[in-house]
Structure formats: structure tokens, C-alpha cells
C-alpha positions as a Markdown table, in Angstrom:
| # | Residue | x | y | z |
|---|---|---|---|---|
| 1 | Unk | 135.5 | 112.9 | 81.6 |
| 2 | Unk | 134.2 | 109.9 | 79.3 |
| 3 | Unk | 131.6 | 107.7 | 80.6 |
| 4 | Unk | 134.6 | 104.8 | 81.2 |
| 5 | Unk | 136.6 | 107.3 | 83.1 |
| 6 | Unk | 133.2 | 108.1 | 84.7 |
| 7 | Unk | 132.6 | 104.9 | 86.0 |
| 8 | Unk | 136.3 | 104.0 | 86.8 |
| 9 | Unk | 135.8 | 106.9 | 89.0 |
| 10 | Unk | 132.4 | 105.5 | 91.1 |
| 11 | Unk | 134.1 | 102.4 | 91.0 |
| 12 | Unk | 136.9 | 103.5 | 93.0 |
| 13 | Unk | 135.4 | 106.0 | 95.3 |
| 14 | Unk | 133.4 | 102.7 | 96.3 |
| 15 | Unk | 137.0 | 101.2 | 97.0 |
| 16 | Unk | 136.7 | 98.7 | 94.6 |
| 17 | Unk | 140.6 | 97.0 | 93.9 |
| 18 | Unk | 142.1 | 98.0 | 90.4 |
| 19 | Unk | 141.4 | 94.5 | 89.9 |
| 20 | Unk | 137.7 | 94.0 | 90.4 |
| 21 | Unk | 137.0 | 97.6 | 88.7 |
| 22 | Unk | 138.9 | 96.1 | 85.3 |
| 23 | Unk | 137.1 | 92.6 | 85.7 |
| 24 | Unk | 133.4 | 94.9 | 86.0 |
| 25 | Unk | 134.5 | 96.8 | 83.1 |
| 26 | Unk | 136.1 | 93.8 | 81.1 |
| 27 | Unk | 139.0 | 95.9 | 80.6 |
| 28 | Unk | 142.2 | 93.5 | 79.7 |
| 29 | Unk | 144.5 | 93.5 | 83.1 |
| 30 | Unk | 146.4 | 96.4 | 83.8 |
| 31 | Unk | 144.4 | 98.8 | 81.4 |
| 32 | Unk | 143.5 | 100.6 | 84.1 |
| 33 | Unk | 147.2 | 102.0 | 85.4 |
| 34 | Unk | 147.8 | 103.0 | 81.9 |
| 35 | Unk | 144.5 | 104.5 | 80.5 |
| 36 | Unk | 142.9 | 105.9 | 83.8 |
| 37 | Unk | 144.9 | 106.0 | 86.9 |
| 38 | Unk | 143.9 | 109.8 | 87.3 |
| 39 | Unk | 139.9 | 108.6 | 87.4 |
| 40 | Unk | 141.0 | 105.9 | 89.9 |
| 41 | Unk | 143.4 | 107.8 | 92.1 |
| 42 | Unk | 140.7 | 110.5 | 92.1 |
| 43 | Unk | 137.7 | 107.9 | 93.0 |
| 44 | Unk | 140.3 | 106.4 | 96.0 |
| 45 | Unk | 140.7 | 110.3 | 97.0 |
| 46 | Unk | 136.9 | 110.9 | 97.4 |
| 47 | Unk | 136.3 | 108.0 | 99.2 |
| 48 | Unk | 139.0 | 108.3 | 101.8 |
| 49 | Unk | 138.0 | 112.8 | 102.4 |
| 50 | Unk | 134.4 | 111.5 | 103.0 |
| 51 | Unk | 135.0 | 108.1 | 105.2 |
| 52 | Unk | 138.3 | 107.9 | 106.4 |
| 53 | Unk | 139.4 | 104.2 | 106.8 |
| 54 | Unk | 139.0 | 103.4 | 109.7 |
| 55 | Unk | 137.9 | 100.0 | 110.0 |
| 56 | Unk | 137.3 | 97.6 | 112.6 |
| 57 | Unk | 138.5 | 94.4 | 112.9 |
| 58 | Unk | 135.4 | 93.0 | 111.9 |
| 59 | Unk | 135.1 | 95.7 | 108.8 |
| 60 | Unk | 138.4 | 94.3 | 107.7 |
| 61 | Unk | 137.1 | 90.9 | 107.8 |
| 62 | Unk | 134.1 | 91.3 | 105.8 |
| 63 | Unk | 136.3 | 92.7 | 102.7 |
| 64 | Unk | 138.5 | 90.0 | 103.4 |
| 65 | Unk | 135.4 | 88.0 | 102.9 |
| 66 | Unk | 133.9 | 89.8 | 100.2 |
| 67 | Unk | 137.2 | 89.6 | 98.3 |
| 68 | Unk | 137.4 | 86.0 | 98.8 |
| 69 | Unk | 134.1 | 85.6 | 97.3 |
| 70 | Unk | 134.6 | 87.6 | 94.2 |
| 71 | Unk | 137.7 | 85.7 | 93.5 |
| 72 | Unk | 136.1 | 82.2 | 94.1 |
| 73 | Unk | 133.2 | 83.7 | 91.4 |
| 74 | Unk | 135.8 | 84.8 | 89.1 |
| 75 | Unk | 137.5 | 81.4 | 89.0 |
| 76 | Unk | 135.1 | 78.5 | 90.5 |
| 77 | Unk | 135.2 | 76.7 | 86.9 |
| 78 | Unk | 139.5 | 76.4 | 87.7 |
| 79 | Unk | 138.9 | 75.8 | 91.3 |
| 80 | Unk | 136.3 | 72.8 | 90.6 |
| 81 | Unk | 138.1 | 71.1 | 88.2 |
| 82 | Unk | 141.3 | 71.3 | 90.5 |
| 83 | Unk | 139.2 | 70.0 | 93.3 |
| 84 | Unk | 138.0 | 67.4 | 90.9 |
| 85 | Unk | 142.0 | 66.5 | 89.7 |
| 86 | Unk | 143.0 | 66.1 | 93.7 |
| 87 | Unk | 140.1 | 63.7 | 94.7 |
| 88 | Unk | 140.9 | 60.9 | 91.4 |
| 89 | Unk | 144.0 | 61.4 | 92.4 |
| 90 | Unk | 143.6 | 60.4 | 96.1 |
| 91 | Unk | 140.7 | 58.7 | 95.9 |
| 92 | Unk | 142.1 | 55.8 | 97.9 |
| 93 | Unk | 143.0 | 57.6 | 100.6 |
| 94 | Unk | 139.8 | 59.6 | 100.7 |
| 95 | Unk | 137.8 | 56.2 | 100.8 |
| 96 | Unk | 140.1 | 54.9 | 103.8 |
| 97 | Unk | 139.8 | 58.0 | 105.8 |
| 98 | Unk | 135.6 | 57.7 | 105.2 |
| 99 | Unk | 135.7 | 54.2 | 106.3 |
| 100 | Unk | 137.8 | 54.6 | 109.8 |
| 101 | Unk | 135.5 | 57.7 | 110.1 |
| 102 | Unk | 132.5 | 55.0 | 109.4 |
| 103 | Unk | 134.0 | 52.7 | 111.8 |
| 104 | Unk | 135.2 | 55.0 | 114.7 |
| 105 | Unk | 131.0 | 56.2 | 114.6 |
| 106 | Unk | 129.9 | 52.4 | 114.2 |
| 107 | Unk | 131.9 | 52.1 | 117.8 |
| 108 | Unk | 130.7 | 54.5 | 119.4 |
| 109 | Unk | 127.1 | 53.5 | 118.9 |
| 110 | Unk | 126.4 | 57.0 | 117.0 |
| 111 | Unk | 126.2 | 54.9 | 113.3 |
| 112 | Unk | 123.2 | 52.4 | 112.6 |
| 113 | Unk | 124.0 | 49.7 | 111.3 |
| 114 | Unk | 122.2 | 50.3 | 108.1 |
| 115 | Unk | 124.6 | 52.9 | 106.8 |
């Protein structure tokens, strides 16, 4: 087995997605089905004979969590500059929720007067 297959393998016996285990690599996107799905299916193998899956409910959340991490690292650059695009686009009605917020605190004696 090369050393890609190799670590295609230990990639997927840690039940990395076919996904995260190309962006790792750097492999271009479905490389991995064409060039090594016998390394991955193996690694996925492995790991299920020695843990079976089964998860908790709080297991399944921390992937869930994990995942959603990995794929706001992979693409935080898009994601700010959408997140930039929205706000100049609503910018009024950001500054008119901020001020009834303001207000609704001001009333309620919570807000100094100062701010």
C-alpha cells in the first residue's frame, strides 16, 4: 500500500468523511472514490469491527459539532464576506432594531443615560 493509500486508510478508520480526508490530503474532490475507495472502505471497516457505532445522543452531537466547525474553518473567508454583504445591505434596519433595543433598555431603567 503507498503511503497516500496508507494514510487514506488511518484517516478513515478514525471516521473521518471522504470529504475532510481529501481536504487533509489536498486531494482535488472526489479523488478519493476513484483512486482509493478500497483504503477508505477498509479504514471505515476497521473502525466499525473495533468500536461499533453506537453513539449517544450526545456523541452524535459533538460530530455534528465537530463537523460544523471544520466546515466554518474550511470556508470562514466566504462566510465573512457574506456576513459582511447582508449587514451593508441592511444596515438601516440593523440600526433601527439597535435603537428600539437602546430604547426599550433606556425604559426600563437597565441603560444609563450615558450610552
Amino acid at each position: 500500500m503507498e503511503l497516500t493509500g496508507k494514510r487514506v486508510f488511518n484517516l478513515a478508520r478514525l471516521r473521518q468523511t471522504p470529504r475532510e480526508i481529501e481536504i487533509t490530503l489536498g486531494l482535488p474532490p472526489y479523488r478519493i472514490h476513484e483512486t482509493y475507495h478500497r483504503e477508505l472502505m477498509s479504514g471505515y471497516l476497521e473502525a466499525e469491527s473495533v468500536s461499533p457505532a453506537n453513539d449517544s445522543d450526545s456523541d452524535k452531537q459533538e460530530k455534528t459539532d465537530a463537523r460544523r466547525r471544520f466546515y466554518y474553518e474550511a470556508n470562514r473567508e466566504k462566510i465573512r464576506e457574506r456576513k459582511r454583504r447582508y449587514y451593508e445591505t441592511h444596515k438601516e434596519e440593523y440600526q433601527e432594531r439597535k435603537r428600539r433595543y437602546r430604547e426599550r433598555r433606556k425604559n426600563q431603567g437597565v441603560l444609563k443615560i450615558g450610552n
